[in-house]
N, C-alpha and C positions, 0 to 999 in steps of 0.2 A: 312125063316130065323127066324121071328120071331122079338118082339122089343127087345129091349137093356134099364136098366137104367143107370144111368149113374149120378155122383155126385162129386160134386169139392168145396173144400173151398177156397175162395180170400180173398187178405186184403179187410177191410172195407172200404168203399165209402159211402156216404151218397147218393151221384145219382148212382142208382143199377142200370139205364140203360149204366151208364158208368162203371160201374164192369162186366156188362156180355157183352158189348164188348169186353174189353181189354181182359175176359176169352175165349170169340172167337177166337180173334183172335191167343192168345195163342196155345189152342189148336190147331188149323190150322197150323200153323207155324211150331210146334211140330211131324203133321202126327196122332195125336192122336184119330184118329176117324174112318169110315168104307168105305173103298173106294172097289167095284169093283175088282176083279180080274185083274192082267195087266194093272194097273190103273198107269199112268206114272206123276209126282207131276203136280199140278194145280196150275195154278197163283191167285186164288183169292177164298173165301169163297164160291162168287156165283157160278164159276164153280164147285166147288166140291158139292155144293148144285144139279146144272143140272146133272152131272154126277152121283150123286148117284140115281136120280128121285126119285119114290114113295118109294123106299129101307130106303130114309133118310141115315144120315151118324150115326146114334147110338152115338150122343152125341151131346152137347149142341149148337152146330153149327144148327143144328133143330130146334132153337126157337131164336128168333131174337128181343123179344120186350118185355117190361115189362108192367103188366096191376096193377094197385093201389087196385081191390077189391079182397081178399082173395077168394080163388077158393071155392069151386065149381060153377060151371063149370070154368075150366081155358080156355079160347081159343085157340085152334089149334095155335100151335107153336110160345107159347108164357109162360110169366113165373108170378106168382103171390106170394104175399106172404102170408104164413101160416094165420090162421085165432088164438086170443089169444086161442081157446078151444081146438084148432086143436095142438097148441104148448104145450100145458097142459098134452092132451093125448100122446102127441110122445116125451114130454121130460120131464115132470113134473113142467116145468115152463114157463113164458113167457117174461124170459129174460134168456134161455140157452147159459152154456156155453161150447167149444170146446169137452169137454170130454162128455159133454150132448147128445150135438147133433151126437157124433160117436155111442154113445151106445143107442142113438133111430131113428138114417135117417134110416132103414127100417121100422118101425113103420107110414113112412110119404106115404108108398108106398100106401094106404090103401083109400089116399088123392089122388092121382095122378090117370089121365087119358094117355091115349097114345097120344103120339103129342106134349104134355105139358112138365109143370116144377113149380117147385114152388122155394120159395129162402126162409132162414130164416138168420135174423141179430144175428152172435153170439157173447157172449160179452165176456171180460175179468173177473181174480178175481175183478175186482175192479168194476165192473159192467159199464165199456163204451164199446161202440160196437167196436169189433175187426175185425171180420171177417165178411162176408157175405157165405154162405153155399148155391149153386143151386144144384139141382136133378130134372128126368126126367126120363119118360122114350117114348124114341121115336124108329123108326125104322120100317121098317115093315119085 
């Protein structure tokens, strides 16, 4: 099949480990991700984690934990944030905002390993942080 990437903007959080839960489990909730042929609804993240096995589910439900230093290397199925040179190159600054980061998240692909994910804080006109932005690409 191949991986998937896959990318979602949430409101801002200041604990990104609680933004990419609550995007979890959204997604989940939603059905928004790669289940199986004849896959009949799961009760829980981790089932649909077992049920997918080495396939992964193609979206952010494949990474489960946030790590504080700027990738490279990001650890297997986990999420990091951009590095400032890294955000320079994929968006022209290192305080992008919404329209920034539409018109350079493929640019971050360049950044990214399979398994992984990275997050960037995107901010408003007024320059406070609004959003948080995760991307990935997992699957196999």
């Amino acid at each position: 099949m191949g991986a998937s990437g896959w990318h979602y903007f949430v409101p801002h959080d200041p604990d990104i480990g609680s933004a990419l839960a609550r995007l979890r489990e959204d997604v989940f909730q939603r059905g928004a991700y790669y289940k199986p042929s004849k896959t009949k609804k799961v009760a829980s993240i981790a089932a649909a984690l077992r049920l997918a096995a080495e396939d992964g589910t193609h979206s952010v439900l494949d990474v489960s934990r946030v790590v504080e230093t700027p990738l490279p290397p990001t650890p297997f199925g986990a999420v990091a944030p951009v590095s400032e040179a890294q955000l320079v190159a994929a968006f022209g600054s290192t305080r992008p905002d919404h329209a920034a980061v539409e018109a350079g998240a493929l640019k971050l692909d360049a950044f990214l390993t399979r398994g992984c994910g990275v997050y960037v804080v995107v901010y408003s006109a007024a320059g406070a942080p609004a959003e948080i932005f995760f991307a990935g690409v997992t699957g196999d």
